[in-house]
C-alpha positions as semicolon CSV with decimal commas, in nm:
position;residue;x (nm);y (nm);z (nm)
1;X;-0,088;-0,811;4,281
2;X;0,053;-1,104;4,089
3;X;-0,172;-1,079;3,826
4;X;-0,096;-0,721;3,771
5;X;0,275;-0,778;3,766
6;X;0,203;-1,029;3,503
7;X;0,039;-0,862;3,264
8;X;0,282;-0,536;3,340
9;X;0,538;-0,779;3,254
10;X;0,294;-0,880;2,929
11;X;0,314;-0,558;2,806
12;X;0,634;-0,471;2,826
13;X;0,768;-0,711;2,618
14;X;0,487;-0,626;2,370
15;X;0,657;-0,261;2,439
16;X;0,965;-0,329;2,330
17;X;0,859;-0,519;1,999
18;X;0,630;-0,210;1,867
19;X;0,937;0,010;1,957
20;X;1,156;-0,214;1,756
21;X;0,925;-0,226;1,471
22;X;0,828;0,166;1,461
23;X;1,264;0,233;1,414
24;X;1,324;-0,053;1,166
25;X;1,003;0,130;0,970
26;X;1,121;0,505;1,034
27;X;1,502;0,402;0,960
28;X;1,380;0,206;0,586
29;X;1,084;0,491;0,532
30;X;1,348;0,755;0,438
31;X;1,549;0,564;0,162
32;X;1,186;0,432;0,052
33;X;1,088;0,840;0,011
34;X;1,421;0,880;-0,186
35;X;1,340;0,619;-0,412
36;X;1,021;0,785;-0,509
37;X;1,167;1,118;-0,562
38;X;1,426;0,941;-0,792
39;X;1,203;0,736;-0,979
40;X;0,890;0,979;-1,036
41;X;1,071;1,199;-1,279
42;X;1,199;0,941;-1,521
43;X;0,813;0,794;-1,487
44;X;0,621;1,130;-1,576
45;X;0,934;1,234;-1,876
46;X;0,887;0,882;-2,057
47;X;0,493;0,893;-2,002
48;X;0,479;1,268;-2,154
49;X;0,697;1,136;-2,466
50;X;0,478;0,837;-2,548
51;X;0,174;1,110;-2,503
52;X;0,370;1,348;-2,748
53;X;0,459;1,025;-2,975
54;X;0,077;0,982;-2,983
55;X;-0,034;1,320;-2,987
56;X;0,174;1,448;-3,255
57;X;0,170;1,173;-3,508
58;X;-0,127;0,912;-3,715
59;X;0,016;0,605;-3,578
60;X;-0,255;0,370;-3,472
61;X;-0,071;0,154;-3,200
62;X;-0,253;-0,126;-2,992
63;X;-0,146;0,006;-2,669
64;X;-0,272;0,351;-2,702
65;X;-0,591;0,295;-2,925
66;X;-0,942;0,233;-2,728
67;X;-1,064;-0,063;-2,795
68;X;-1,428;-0,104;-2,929
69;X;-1,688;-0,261;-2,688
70;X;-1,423;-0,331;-2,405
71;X;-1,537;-0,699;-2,243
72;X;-1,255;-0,756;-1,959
73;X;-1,048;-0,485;-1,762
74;X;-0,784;-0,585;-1,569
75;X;-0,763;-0,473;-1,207
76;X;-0,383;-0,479;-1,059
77;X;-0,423;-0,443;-0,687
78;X;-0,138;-0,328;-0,483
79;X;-0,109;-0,397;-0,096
80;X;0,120;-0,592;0,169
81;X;0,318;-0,877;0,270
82;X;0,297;-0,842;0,613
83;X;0,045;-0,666;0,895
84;X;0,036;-0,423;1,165
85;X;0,053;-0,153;0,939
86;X;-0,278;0,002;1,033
87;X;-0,575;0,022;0,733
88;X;-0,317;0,042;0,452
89;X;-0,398;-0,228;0,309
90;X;-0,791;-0,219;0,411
91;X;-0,783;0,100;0,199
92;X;-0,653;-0,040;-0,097
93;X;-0,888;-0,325;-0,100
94;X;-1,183;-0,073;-0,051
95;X;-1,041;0,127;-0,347
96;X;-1,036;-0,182;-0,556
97;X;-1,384;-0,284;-0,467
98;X;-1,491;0,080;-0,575
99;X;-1,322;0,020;-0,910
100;X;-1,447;-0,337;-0,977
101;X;-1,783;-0,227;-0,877
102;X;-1,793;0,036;-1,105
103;X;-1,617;-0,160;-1,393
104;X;-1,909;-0,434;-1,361
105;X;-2,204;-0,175;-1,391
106;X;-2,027;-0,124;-1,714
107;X;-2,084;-0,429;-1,861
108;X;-1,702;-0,574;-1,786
109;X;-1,535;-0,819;-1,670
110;X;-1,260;-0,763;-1,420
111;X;-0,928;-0,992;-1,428
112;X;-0,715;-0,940;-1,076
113;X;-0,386;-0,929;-1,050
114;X;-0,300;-0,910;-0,710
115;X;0,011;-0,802;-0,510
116;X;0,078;-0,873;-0,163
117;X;-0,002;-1,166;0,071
118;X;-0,296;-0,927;0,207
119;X;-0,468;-0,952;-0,129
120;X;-0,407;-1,303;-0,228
121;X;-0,604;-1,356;0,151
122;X;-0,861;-1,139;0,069
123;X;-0,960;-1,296;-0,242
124;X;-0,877;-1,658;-0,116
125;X;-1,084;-1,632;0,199
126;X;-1,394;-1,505;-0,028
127;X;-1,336;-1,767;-0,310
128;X;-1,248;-1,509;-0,553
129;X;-1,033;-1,577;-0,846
130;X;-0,665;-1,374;-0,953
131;X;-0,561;-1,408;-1,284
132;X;-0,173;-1,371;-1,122
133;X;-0,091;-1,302;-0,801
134;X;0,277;-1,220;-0,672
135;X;0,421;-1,194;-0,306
136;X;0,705;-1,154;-0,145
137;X;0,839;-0,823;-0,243
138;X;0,583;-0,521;-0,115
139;X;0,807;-0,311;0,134
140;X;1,112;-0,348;-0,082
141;X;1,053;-0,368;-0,468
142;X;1,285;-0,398;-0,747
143;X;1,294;-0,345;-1,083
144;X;1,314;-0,702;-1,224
145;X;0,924;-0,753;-1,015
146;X;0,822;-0,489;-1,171
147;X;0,919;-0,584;-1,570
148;X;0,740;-0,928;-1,505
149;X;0,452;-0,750;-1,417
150;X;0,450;-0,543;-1,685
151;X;0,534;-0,825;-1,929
152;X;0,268;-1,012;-1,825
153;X;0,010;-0,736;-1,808
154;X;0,130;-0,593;-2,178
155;X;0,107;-0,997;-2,298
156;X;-0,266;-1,000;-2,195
157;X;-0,331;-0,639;-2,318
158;X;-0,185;-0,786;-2,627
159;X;-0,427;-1,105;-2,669
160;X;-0,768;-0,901;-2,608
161;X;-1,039;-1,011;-2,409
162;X;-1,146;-1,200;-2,779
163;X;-0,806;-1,443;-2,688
164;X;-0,872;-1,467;-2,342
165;X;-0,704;-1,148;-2,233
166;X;-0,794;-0,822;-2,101
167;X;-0,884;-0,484;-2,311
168;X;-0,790;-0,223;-2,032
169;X;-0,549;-0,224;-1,758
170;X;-0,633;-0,027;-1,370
171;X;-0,357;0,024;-1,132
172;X;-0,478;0,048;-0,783
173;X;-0,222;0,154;-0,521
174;X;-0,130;0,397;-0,262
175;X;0,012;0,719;-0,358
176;X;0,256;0,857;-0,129
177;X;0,219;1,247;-0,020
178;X;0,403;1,244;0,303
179;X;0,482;1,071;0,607
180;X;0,118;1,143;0,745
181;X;-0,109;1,108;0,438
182;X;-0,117;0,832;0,234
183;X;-0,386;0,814;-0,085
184;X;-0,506;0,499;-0,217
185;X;-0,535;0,606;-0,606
186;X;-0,651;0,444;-0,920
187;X;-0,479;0,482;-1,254
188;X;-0,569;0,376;-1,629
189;X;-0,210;0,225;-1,731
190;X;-0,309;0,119;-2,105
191;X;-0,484;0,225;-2,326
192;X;-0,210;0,552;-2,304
193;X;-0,450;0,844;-2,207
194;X;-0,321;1,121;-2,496
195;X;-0,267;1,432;-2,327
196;X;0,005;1,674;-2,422
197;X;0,121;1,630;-2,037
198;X;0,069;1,354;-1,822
199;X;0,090;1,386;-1,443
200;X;0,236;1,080;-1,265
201;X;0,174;1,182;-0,967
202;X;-0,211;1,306;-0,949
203;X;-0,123;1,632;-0,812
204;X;-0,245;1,801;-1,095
205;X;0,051;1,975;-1,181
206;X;0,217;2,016;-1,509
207;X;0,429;2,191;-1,687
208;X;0,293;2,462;-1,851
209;X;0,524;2,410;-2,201
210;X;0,553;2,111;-2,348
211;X;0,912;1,979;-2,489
212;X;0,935;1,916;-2,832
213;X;1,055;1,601;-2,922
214;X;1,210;1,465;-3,257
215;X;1,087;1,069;-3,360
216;X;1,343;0,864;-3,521
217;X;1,325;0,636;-3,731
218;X;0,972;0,580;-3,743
219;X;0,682;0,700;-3,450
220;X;0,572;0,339;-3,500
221;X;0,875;0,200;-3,393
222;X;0,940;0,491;-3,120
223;X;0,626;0,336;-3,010
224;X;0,710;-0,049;-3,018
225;X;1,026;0,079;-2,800
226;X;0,846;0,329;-2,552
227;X;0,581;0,163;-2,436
228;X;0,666;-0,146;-2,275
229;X;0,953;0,063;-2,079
230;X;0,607;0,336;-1,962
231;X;0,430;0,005;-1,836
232;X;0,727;-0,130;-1,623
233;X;0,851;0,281;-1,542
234;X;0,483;0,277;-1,423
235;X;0,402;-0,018;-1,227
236;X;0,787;0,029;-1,063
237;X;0,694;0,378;-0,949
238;X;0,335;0,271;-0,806
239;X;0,563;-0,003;-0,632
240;X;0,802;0,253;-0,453
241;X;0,483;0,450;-0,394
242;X;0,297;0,184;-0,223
243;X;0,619;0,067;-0,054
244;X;0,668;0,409;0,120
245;X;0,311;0,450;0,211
246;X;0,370;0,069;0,366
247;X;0,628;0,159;0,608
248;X;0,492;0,507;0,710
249;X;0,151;0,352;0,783
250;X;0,347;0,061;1,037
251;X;0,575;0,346;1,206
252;X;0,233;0,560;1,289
253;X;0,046;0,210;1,384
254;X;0,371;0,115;1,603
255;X;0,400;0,438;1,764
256;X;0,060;0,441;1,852
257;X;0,083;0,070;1,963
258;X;0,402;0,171;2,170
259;X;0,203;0,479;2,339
260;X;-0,098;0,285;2,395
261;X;0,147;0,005;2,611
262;X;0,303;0,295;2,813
263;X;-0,051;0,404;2,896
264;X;-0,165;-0,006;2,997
265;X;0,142;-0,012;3,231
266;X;0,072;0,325;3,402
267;X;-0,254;0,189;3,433
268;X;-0,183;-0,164;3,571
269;X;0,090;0,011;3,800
270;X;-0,163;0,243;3,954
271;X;-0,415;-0,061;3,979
272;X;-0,112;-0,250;4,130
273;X;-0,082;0,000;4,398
274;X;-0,392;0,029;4,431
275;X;-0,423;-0,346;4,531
276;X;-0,079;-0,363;4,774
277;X;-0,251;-0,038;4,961
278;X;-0,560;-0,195;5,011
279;X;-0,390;-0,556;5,139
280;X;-0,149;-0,344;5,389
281;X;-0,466;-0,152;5,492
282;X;-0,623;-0,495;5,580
283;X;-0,295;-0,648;5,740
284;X;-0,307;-0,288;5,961
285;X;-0,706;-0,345;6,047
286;X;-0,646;-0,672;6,101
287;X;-0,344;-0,626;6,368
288;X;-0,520;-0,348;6,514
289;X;-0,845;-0,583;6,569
290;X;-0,649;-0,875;6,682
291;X;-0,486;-0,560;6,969
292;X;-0,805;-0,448;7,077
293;X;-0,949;-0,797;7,106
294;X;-0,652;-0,946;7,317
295;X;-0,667;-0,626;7,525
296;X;-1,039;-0,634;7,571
297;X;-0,964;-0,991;7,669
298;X;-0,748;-0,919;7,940
């Protein structure tokens, strides 16, 4: 009996902890999903004028020309901070291991740049090397994280795997559909894929015109302007993305971890009962023997 009431006691508190955690995650979850649906539209209108910039003119720019006899591809890996959000994470790291995989039968070189405490443990713990890691920020990005990640990942782009830098650039996060499936993704982010319409989201859905832009001055200098804002508009949408498919994941792994405690403490209450039924079913055969015996006695 006391040992059931203990660990009825146990998980109760662990109750009310997963309860907590599945509101604060459901409460944040919905301004997370509005931040996607803000942000998506700017990303897929400035990544269909650099396509049309491309597309529609001679320039020859270095972030949207292939690069012959690519040697090193960076890899930018998004995941979590923090746990208990079920396999989101574990699903981005098996997406990246896909990609890297497939990257080395190539021939290449892969340069990490990780994101999330869950990565940088990954790689640590198998004696991996990142070329940059960052932390701190997963569930609630801003914009300023995501410019220094573009900076830096446009600086190596820049240098070529020749100068010690990196001659393609993956994006590996979680694509958010809705608040039950989440879709770890990969994305080329430079060299620019031309297309006449870009989809930002995957979904394969474009529109089925094309706008018509005018370039001025110069598309080389449209180019020099749009680009670095596509990489940041980019890498901050994949970072809303990921950070929405974050919290849904921990409000479906704490609601299952709250329903899962409610089913241990029906279970330890009918074991509990179980137990005091069986000691006053003793105590009664017990009283009843000690009866008989005095009484046979007498």
């Amino acid at each position: 009996m006391r040992v059931y009431r203990q660990r009825i006691r146990s998980v109760q508190s662990t109750k009310k902890i997963t309860r907590a955690m599945e509101l604060i995650a459901a409460s944040r979850v919905v301004k997370a999903r509005q931040a996607v649906n803000k942000s998506t539209p700017y990303a897929l209108a400035l990544t269909r004028a650099c396509s049309a910039v491309a597309t529609h003119s001679n320039t020859d720019h270095v972030l949207t020309t292939e690069r012959d006899n690519p040697q090193n591809a960076g890899v930018v890996i998004f995941t979590s901070d923090r746990g208990l959000a079920g396999a989101y994470s574990v699903n981005a790291l098996k997406k990246s291991a896909e990609l890297v995989e497939k990257l080395t039968n190539e021939g290449k070189q892969v340069s990490p740049y990780l994101l999330g405490r869950k990565a940088i443990g990954y790689y640590r713990f198998r004696r991996r090397e990142a070329t940059k890691t960052w932390e701190g920020f997963s569930d609630s990005p801003t914009f300023e994280v995501a410019r220094e990640i573009g900076e830096r990942v446009v600086e190596d782009f820049r240098k070529g795997a020749e100068n010690g830098g990196i001659d393609e650039v993956h994006l590996v996060y979680t694509r958010f559909q809705n608040m039950v499936v989440q879709e770890p993704v990969v994305l080329r982010l430079l060299p620019l894929e031309i297309s006449d319409s870009d989809d930002v989201d995957g979904d394969g859905q474009a529109d089925a015109v094309a706008p018509l832009y005018e370039f001025e001055p110069s598309p080389e200098q449209v180019l020099d302007a749009l680009l670095p804002k596509y990489v940041t508009a980019r890498i901050f949408n994949a970072l809303l993305q990921s950070a929405a498919s974050e919290l849904a994941a921990r409000q479906r792994a704490m609601k299952s971890a709250t329903d899962n405690a409610e089913e241990l403490i029906k279970t330890y209450s009918r074991l509990a009962n179980q137990a005091r039924q069986a000691e006053i079913t003793q105590e009664i055969s017990e009283i009843v023997g000690g009866a008989s015996a005095l009484e046979d006695a007498s």
